[in-house]
N, C-alpha and C positions, 0 to 999 in steps of 0.2 A: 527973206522968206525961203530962197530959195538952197543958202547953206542950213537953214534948220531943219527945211526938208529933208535935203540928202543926211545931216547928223542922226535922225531920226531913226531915218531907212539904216544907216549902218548900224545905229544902234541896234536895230533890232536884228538884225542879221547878227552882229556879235552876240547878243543877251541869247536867244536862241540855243544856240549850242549849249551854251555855258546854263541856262536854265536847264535844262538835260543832263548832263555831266551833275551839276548839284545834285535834282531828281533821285536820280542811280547813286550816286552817294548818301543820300539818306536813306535811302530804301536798305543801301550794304550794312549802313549802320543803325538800322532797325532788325538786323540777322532774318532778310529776307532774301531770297535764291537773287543772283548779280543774272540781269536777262541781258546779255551780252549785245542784242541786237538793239536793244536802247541805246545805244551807243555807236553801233556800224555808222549809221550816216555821217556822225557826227570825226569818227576816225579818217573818213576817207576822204579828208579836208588837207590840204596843204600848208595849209599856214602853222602857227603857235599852236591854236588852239585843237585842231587836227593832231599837234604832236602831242598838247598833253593829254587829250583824249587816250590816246594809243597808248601813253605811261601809266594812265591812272587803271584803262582795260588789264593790262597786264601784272599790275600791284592787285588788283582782288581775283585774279585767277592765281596766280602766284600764294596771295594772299590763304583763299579759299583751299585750294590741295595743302597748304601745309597744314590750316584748321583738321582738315582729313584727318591726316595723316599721323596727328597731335592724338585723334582722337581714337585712329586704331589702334595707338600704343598703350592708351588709356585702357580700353578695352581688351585689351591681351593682356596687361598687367594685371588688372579685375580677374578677369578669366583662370587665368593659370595660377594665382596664388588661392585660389579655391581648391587644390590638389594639392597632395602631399605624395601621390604614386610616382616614382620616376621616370616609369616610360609614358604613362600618360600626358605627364606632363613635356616631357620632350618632343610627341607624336604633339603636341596642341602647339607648342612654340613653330615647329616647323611648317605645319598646316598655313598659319596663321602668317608667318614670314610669305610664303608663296603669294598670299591676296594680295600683297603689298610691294611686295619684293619676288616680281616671277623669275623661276630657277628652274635650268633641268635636274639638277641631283644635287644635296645637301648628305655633309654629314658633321654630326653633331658630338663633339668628342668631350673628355674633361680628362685632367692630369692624374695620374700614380704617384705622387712625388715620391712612394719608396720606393719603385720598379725602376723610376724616371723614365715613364713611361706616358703617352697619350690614348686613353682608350675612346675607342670609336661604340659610344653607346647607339645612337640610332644613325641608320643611313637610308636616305632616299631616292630613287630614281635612275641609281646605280646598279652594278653586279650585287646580288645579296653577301651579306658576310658570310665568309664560310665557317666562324666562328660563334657564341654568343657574343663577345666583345673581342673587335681588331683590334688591335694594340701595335704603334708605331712606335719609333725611337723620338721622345720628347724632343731632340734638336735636330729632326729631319726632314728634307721637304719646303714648301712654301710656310707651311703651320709651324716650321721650326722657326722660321723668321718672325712670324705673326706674334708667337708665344715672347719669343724674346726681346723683343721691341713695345709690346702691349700697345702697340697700334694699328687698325687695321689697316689693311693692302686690297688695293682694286687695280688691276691688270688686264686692260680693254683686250691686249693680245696674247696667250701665251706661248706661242710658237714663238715670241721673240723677244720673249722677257729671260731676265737672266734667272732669275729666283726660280726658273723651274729647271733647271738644273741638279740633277740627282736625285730626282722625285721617287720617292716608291711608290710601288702598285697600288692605285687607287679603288674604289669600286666605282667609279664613274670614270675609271681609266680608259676603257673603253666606248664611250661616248665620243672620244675624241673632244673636249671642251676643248672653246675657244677664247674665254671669257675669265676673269676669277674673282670674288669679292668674298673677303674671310675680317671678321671681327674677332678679339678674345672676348671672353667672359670675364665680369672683374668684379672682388666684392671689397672692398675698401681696399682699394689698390693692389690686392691682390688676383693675379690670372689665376683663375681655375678651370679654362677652359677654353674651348673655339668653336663659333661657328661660320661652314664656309660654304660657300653657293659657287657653283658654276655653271655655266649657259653653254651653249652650243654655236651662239651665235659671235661674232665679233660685236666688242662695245656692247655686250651686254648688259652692263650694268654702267652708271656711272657716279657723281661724286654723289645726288642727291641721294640716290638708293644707298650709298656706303652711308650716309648721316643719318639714314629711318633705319640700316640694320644696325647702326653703333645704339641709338638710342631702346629699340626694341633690346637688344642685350641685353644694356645697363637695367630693363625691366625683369630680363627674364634669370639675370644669373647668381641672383637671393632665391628666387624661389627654386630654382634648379639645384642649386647647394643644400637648399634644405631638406627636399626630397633624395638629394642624394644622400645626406647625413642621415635622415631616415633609414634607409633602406643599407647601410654599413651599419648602424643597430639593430634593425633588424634581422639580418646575417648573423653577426656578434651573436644575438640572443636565440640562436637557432643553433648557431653551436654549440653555446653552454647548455641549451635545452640536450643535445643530440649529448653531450657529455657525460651527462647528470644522469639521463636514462643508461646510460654505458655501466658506470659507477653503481644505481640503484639496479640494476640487472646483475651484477659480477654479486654486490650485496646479498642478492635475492638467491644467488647461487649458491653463493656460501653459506648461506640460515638454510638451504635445504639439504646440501650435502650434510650440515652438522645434526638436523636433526630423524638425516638416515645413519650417520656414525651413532648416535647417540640411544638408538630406536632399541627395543629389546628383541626383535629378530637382526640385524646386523651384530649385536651381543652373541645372540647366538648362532651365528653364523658364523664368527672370527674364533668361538670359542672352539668350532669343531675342527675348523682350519689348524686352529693350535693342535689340536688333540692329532688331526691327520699326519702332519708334520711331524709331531715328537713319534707316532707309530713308525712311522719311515724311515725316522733315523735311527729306530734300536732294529730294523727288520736290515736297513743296511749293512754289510760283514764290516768290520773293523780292519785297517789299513794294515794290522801284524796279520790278519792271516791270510 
């Protein structure tokens, strides 16, 4: 009687816990908020079941931010493929990178490949451009590495990183960053571009935040392509517009000039010229005398 007793009592001390830990697991897998504190008692056990309590808390927080994080990407991809404006759409990628991915100064660049150039279309939280578009040397810089490897770079320090060696003038040059995280843009394996964060602080960023800006890219740099494809036909067809009025203006000039040659006072007006002319040349002396 007396070991069914104590078997009992441990049973229930063991079932206890582990009734709890189930509890919180159906609840996470009914997609209801994980209440963390159903579980504290049951963590600050020593034994087995204290340890897998502590595995399982950490697997649906873990769990739970990447659901997040799944779903901001989701929602930035919604988001910005509803725009076809370039800068719009770049000002909403970067907005949007910050909720997720905090940074003191971004800038958002994409390739010339006939300049071999990198242009800097939007920059954030930096020196303003002193240009519409900054434009660097395609293999210069930390981005020269990024572009050429099509792999991103995160660089907890960079007063002691080698890759920043020969950098040009940034506009967040001034900031003093401390920190650096730069992804390319790619649209079927091809780079068309980079975007790069830098912080001020040391270990500002680390591998999880490089893995939500690779992925936010991979969303953002179809639609950034296309609005840039946009807006180079749009250009294009602003020129041929700007051409065509050049051409129907010189047109226009000539149908008026011909129909003041053609007028019957410019007749009579060329006829007198003649007639002035030939009186001045019989009124002029002749070279014998």
């Amino acid at each position: 009687l007396l070991a069914i007793l104590i078997s009992l009592l441990l049973a229930r001390v063991i079932a206890k816990p582990i009734n709890r830990l189930a509890t919180t697991a159906g609840e996470v897998e009914q997609d209801k908020p994980f209440r963390q504190q159903m579980v504290a008692e049951v963590t600050t056990l020593g034994d087995e079941i204290g340890h897998l309590a502590r595995i399982f808390s950490k697997m649906v927080l873990a769990l739970q931010a990447r659901m997040a994080e799944l779903r901001t990407i989701y929602q930035i991809g919604r988001s910005i493929s509803s725009s076809i404006d370039l800068d719009e759409t770049l000002n909403y990628v970067a907005h949007s990178i910050r909720g997720v991915v905090p940074y003191d100064a971004i800038e958002l660049s994409l390739l010339d490949d006939f300049q071999q150039q990198r242009v800097v279309y939007l920059a954030l939280g930096g020196d303003p451009v002193e240009n519409a578009q900054q434009r660097y040397a395609k293999d210069q810089g930390l981005v020269g590495h990024l572009l050429a490897s099509g792999e991103g770079i995160l660089l907890s320090d960079l007063d002691t990183a080698p890759e920043t060696r020969n950098q040009p003038t940034r506009t967040w040059t001034s900031l003093n960053p401390k920190s650096y995280l730069g992804v390319p843009l790619q649209v079927k394996g091809k780079t068309i571009g980079a975007i790069e964060l830098v912080s001020k602080q040391l270990n500002g960023f680390d591998a999880d935040k490089l893995r939500l800006l690779e992925s936010i890219a991979m969303q953002a740099a179809i639609v950034i392509q296309n609005a840039h494809e946009v807006r180079t036909r749009e250009n294009q067809l602003k020129q041929k517009i700007q051409e065509l009025n050049i051409e129907i203006d010189e047109i226009k000039r000539a149908k008026q000039v011909g129909e003041i040659v053609e007028s019957d006072y410019f007749k009579r007006l060329r006829a007198q010229a003649s007639q002035l002319r030939a009186g001045r040349s019989k009124q002029e002396p002749s070279s014998d005398a």
